[in-house]
C-alpha positions, 0 to 999 in steps of 0.5 A: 500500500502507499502512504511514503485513497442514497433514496435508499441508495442502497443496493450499489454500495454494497457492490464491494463486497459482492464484487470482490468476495463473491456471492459468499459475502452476502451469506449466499452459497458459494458457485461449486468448482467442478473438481470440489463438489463439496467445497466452496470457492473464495472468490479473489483469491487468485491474484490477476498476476498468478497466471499460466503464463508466468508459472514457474512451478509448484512450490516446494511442499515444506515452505512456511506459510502464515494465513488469516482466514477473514471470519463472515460472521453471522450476517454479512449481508445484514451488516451491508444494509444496515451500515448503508441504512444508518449513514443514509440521511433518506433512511428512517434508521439514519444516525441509530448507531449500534455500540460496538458490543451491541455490532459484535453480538448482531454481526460477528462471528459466534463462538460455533463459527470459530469453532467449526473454522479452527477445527477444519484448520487443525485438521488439515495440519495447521497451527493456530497462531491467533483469534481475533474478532475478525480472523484465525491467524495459521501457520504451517507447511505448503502441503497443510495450507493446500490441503485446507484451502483445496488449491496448489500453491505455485510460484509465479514471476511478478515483474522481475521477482518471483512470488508464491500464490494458490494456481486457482482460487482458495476454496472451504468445505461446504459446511464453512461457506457462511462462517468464512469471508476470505483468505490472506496470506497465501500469496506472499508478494508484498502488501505494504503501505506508503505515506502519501505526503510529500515528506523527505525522510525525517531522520536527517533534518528538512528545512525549506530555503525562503524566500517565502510569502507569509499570506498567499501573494504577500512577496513578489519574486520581482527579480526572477523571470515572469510566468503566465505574462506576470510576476509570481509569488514566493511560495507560503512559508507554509500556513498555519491553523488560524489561516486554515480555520477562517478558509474552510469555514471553521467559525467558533467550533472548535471540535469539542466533544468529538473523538478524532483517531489517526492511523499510520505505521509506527510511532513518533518518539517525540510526539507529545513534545512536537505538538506541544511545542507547534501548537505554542509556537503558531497560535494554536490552542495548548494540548490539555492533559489527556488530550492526545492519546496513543494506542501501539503495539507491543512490538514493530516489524518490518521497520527497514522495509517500510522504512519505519523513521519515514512514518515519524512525519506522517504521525507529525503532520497528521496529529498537528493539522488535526489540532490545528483546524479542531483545537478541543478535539480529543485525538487518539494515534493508533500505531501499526505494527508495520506498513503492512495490510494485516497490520493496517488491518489490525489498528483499523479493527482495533479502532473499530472494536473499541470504537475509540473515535468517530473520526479517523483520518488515513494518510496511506495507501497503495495503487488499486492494481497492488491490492488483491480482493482478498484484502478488499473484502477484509478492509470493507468488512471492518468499514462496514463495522465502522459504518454501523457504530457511526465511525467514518474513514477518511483516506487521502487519495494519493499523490501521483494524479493517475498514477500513470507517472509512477506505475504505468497505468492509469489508476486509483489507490487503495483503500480510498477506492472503497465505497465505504470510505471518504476518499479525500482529493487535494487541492493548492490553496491561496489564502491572502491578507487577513486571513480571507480565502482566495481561490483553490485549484486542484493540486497538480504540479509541473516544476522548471528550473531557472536557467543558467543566465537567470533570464528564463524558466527551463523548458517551462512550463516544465515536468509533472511533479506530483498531484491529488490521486483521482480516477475511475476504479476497475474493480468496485462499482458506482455506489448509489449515492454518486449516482446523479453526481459524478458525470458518467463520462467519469463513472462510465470510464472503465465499463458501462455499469460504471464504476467508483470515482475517487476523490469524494471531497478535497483540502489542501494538499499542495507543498507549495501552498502548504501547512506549516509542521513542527517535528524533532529531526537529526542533524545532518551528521547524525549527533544531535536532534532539534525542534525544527519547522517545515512547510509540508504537503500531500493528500496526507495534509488533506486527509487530516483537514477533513476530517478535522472539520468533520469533527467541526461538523459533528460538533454543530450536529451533537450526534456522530455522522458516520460514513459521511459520504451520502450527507456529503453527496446530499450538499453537492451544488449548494453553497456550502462547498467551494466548486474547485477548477485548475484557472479560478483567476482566469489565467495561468498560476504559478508559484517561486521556490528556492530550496536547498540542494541538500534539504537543510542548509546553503552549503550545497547550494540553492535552487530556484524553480516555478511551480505552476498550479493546476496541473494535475496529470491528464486529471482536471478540476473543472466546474461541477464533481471531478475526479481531483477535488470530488464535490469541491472543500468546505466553505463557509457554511459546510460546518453549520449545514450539520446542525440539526433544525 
């Protein structure tokens, strides 16, 4: 994954599930393969790369494999409507949220269910290693996992590596259908996770070089080349709450009594200190004891792969800009135990078993091409769980436009694809004197460099950077409550049924017009450590904002709002969102940068570039729901349309 994603519209939203694990996740029996008559099959579970064509062979009978068998529960297809009937403002039963107990005793898996699954796991020569209320974690050889799951295990070249993975789809014994949802583990190519934000690695320290704007146009860069015809700004020096505040709306809420959570990898060690010291240093509120809270594991893995010291920022960013824009909200960081899905799997499901927030906000993902249906269905199941105790995801889109730069194919990320999740777009935002909001357009950067002479712009307008991940899924399809919304040029894109369009709604997300950030860093030689700031950027800068407004929101209402995507829909065309589009003054806009050659000092040199924004890939911001910044960001009147009349 990557980090560094209606009148009773109903029946489409819960298409994620039926699509990605079959007729099962909706308690219906399984289609029989010919070769098992007594078995069912776990649609999905052959990843698309584990093809005829690139089948190296069995894998050898000895080989270790750790799985998890992802339980169904009671009632899969009950828990689908009604997580869709309680986030449906239409829906008499909209905002009657269940406690988790009260979810886990109408939807979870019983006691017979686990049972019946770890006796068929034992008895195919399987080791249990774990149970939780989502799965049965096994380990054991290659020849007990084909026995339990009724498929060869083979290994297949994938790109320039070779993985393992089952020759065709996993399947249970018939008696099973109902209990099991789904299978993982079985291929062993790598799930991991990246931070979507715009972040050098934050072991060595980051500065930017200035000049800088302190507002949006507050220092004209006179003496570099002109752009568009005019004289551009120095990018922001990076802006702050009270600016962030008064653009979208925030007024005198300040999110108190509102439970906010923030996923990632990993933990800051100096957290508390870093947010204190911001909040002190920028005007926002101070931290009250017991404000901010950490929930970790006992033990990290995984930490060279996912490159565990690159997560630090990502907590950073994501609990200050959430405090930021909701000063009195409580704040809850919830710490996986690596970047991988199962773990990222496991702090979401903790959030949820505990319902330790209402909110929670995801700076992380991967491409959709990279996430395998198996692991879709275990993330929507925990969504869905969400959905019915009034918990709502938020998961930044990504930041790399149509991914086409960084992949090769045009695509969207993961988990934001989900049609049970707030996908979260970005924008570059100018707001001017006094606070006063400006314009936005949708983030997308093309970068060129000062020329030799100083005289010129290199081959300007120059090469695509980065940019709000957007896009038409392949794999799940158009939910009701986009319907009548999302242009079917957009939903229509990749089949006639259509399909989910991602973003849903947008915040700042561009580094040139970017937050301000406080984190503890490393000196360039490793000796000492040091407070230092930064201006920052990403959709891991929007995802926070959102949902931090959200908490706003949910203060004005004085009720959790859930999967908030339906209400959010609901207010699409009125005024209480700002339309986003790429020229919102009429002609091209571009921004100064000066940085550092080595990222924290003027000994290696200084470089100078512009920055022209609206230049998101071959997306575009345009009047009406696009596929950068979804329905638009929150104006003025978004937080107060909340509250209950």
């Amino acid at each position: 994954m990557r980090s560094n994603r209606a009148k009773v519209r109903a029946v489409s939203m819960a298409a994620t599930l039926p699509m990605l694990a079959g007729a099962l996740a909706l308690g219906i029996p399984a289609a029989h393969a010919a070769d098992h008559p007594l078995r069912d099959l776990l649609a999905g579970t052959r990843p698309a790369w584990a093809t005829a064509k690139a089948d190296k062979g069995a894998t050898s009978d000895g080989a270790r494999v750790s799985a998890r068998v992802y339980l169904a529960g009671k009632d899969a297809a009950g828990l689908a409507a009604y997580a869709r009937a309680v986030s449906d403002p239409d829906s008499a039963s909209y905002g009657k949220y269940l406690t988790a107990k009260q979810a886990q005793a109408r939807f979870g898996a019983t006691k017979a269910q686990v049972a019946a699954v770890k006796s068929w796991l034992t008895a195919a020569g399987l080791k249990v290693t774990g149970v939780t209320r989502h799965y049965v974690s096994v380990s054991g050889d290659v020849a007990a996992a084909e026995k339990a799951f009724g498929t060869q295990l083979h290994n297949f070249a994938k790109g320039s590596k070779t993985y393992r993975a089952p020759a065709s789809a996993a399947s249970v014994p018939q008696g099973l259908a109902d209990a099991v949802l789904t299978v993982t583990g079985l291929d062993n190519a790598p799930h991991m996770a990246t931070h979507d934000d715009q972040l050098p690695p934050p072991d060595t320290v980051f500065r930017n070089a200035g000049p800088f704007s302190s507002y949006y146009g507050s220092k004209t860069a006179s003496t570099l080349p002109s752009a568009y015809g005019k004289k551009i700004p120095y990018a922001v020096k990076g802006y702050t709450g009270k600016q962030l505040r008064a653009a979208y709306g925030a007024g005198k809420r300040t999110g108190k009594g509102v439970r906010v959570a923030i996923t990632d990898a990993y933990a800051s060690p100096t957290i508390a200190y870093d947010a204190g010291t911001y909040a002190k240093r920028n005007g926002d509120a101070a931290w009250k004891t017991g404000q901010l809270h950490q929930s970790l594991p006992a033990t990290y893995t995984n930490t060279e792969d996912c490159g565990a010291s690159g997560w630090y920022g990502e907590e950073t960013l994501d609990v200050e800009a959430v405090h930021a824009v909701a000063p009195a909200a409580d704040v809850t960081y919830v710490g996986a135990a690596s970047c991988t899905d199962g773990d990222l799997l496991d702090a979401l499901g903790k959030v949820v078993d505990n319902h330790l927030a209402d909110i929670v906000s995801n700076s992380w993902g991967e491409v959709e091409a990279v996430q395998t249906p198996d692991l879709a269905a275990a993330y929507d199941q925990v969504f869905q769980l969400g959905a019915v105790e009034g918990i709502g995801f938020y998961f930044s889109s990504g930041d790399d436009g149509d991914e086409v730069a960084s992949s090769g194919t045009k695509q969207v990320d993961s988990p934001a694809n989900s049609a049970w999740v707030t996908a979260v777009g970005g924008t570059s935002l100018a707001v001017g004197k006094n606070d006063t909001y400006l314009w936005e357009t949708g983030w997308g950067t093309d970068k060129a460099v000062l020329s030799a002479d100083g005289k010129s712009w290199t081959d300007f307008p120059g090469a695509f950077t980065s940019g709000a991940g957007g896009g038409t899924s392949r794999t799940v399809a158009e939910p009701d409550y986009q319907r009548g919304v999302v242009p079917d040029a957009l939903a229509k894109a990749n089949g006639a049924g259509g399909n989910r369009v991602v973003p849903d709604i947008a915040a700042i997300a561009d580094p040139n017009t970017g937050f301000l950030v406080g984190q503890t860093q490393s000196s360039p030689d490793g000796k000492k450590q040091a407070y230092s700031e930064y201006r920052i950027g990403g959709t891991s800068l929007a995802a926070p904002a959102i949902a931090a407004v959200q908490a706003l929101a949910q203060e004005a209402r004085g009720k959790a709002l859930g999967f908030a995507n339906p209400a959010i829909y609901a207010k699409y065309g009125s005024k209480v969102y700002h339309d986003v589009t790429d020229n919102p003054t009429g002609s091209g806009l571009a921004v100064a940068r000066v940085d550092f050659v080595n990222g924290y000092d003027a000994t290696g040199g200084l470089s100078t570039s512009v920055r022209s924004l609206g230049k998101d890939s071959s997306l575009a911001a345009v009047k009406g729901y696009d596929d950068v910044t979804g329905v638009g960001t929150p104006a003025s009147g978004y937080v107060e349309s909340y509250r209950r009349r």
